[in-house]
C-alpha positions in Angstrom: -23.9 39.6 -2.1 -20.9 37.1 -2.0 -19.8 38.6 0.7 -23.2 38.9 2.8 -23.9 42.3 3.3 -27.6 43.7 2.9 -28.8 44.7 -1.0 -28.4 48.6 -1.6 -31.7 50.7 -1.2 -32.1 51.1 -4.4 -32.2 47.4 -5.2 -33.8 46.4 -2.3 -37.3 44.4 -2.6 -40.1 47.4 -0.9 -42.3 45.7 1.7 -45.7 45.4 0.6 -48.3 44.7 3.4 -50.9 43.1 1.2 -48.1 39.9 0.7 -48.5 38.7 3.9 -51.9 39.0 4.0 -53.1 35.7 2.5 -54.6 36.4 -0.8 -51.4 35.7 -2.9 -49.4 32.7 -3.4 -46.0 32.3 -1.8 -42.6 33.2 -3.8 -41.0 30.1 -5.7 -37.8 30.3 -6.5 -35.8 28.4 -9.0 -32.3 27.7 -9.6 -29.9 25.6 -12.2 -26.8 24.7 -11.9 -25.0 25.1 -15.1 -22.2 23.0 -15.1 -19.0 23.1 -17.6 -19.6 26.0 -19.1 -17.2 29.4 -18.9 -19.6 32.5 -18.0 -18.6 34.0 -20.9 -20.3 31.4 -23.1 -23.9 32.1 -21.2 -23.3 35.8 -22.4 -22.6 35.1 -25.6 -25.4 33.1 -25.9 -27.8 35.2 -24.6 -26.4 37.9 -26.7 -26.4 35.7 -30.0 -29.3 36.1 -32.2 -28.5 33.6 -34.7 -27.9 31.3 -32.6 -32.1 30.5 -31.8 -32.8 29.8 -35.4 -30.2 26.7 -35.6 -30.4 25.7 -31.7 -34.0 26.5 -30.7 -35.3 26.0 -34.3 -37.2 29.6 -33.9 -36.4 32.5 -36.2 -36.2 35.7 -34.7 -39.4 38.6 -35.9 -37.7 41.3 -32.9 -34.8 41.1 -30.4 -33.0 43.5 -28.0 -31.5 42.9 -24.9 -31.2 46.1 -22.5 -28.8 46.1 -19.8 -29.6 48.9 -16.6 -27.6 48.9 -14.3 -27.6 45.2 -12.3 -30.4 44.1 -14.6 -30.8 42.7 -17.6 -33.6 42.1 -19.6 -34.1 40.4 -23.4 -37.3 41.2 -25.6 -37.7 38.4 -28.3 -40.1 37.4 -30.6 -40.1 34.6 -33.1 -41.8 32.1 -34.9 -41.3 28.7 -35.6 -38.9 27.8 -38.1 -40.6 26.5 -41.4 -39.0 23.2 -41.6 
């Protein structure tokens, strides 16, 4: 929250004893900065299905992107381009 407050219950993270307890590796987080781009271009690239055959030279066997709420999610499978 920009503003600070504390996440919603719904979207707040449960506590889950087991964490803490030693067995499991600590959270990484990782961040990048994207830097002259408008927002609205990271949308529309995320929304573009074209765009991975010319760009990320894969071509596209399933894709769907499924928005709930504050999350979104993309399912995509491809294969490598032929060329």
């Amino acid at each position: 929250d920009h503003e600070g407050n504390p996440p919603q219950e719904e979207v707040r993270i449960p506590e889950i004893p087991e964490w803490a307890s030693g067995e499991w590796t600590d959270w990484k987080w990782n961040t990048m900065l994207i830097e002259g781009s408008n927002c609205r271009e990271i949308i529309d690239n995320v929304t573009d299905m074209a765009h991975f055959f010319y760009i990320h030279f894969g071509l596209p066997t399933y894709f769907k992107n499924v928005f709930e709420g504050h999350v979104a999610s993309q399912y995509l499978h491809n294969v490598g381009r032929p060329d």
